[in-house]
N, C-alpha and C positions, 0 to 999 in steps of 0.2 A: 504494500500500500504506500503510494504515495503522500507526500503532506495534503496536498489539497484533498485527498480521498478522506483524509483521517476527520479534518477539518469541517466534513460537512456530514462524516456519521457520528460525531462526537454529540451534538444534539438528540439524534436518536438516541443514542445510550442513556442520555441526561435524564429522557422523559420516559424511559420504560418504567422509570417505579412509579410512576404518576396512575397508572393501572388502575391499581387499587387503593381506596380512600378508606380507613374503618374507621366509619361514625357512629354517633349515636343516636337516634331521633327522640327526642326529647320534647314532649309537647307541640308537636308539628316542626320544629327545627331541628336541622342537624347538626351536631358536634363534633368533633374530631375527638380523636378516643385520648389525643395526646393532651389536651385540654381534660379532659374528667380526669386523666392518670395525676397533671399538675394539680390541681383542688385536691384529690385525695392525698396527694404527697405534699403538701400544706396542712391539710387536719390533721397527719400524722407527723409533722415536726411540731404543732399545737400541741399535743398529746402527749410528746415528746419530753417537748417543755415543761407541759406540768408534772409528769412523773422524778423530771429532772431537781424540777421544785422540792415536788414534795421530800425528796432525798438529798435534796440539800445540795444537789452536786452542779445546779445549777451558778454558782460559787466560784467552783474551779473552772468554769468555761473562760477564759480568758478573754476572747474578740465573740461573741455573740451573736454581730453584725455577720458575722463570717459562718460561723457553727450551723446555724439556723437555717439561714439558704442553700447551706452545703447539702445539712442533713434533707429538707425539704427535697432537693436536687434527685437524692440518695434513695429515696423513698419513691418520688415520681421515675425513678429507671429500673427502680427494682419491679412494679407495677406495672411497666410497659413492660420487661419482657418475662413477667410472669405469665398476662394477658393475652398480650401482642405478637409471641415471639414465634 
């Protein structure tokens, strides 16, 4: 293959995963699944928090800014390819 050849199937390859969408219809709209995974890996760094609370070890978190989004992050990928994968 030449350059030019490569250059104009590179598109194609881009949009083959575009296929398949998994939503969720929800009240007559549709969702992205990646969207409900994020919310529930948000209630579960909340949950997190409090357990962290009530054991006091919310204390030793040093950057919180940092912890909390990670762990949120951590939860929303565990979710997707528990679900999705």
């Amino acid at each position: 293959m030449n350059r030019l050849q490569r250059l104009l199937v590179l598109p194609t390859w881009l949009l083959a995963g575009c296929g398949r969408s998994p939503t969720f219809n929800i009240l007559g709209s549709f969702f992205p699944s990646w969207l409900i995974c994020l919310f529930m890996g948000v209630i579960l760094s909340v949950i997190a928090n409090r357990v962290f609370a009530r054991f006091a070890l919310d204390k030793e978190i040093l950057w919180p800014v940092i912890v909390y989004p990670c762990l949120a992050l951590l939860f929303t990928c565990v979710l997707w390819f528990i679900f999705f994968s």
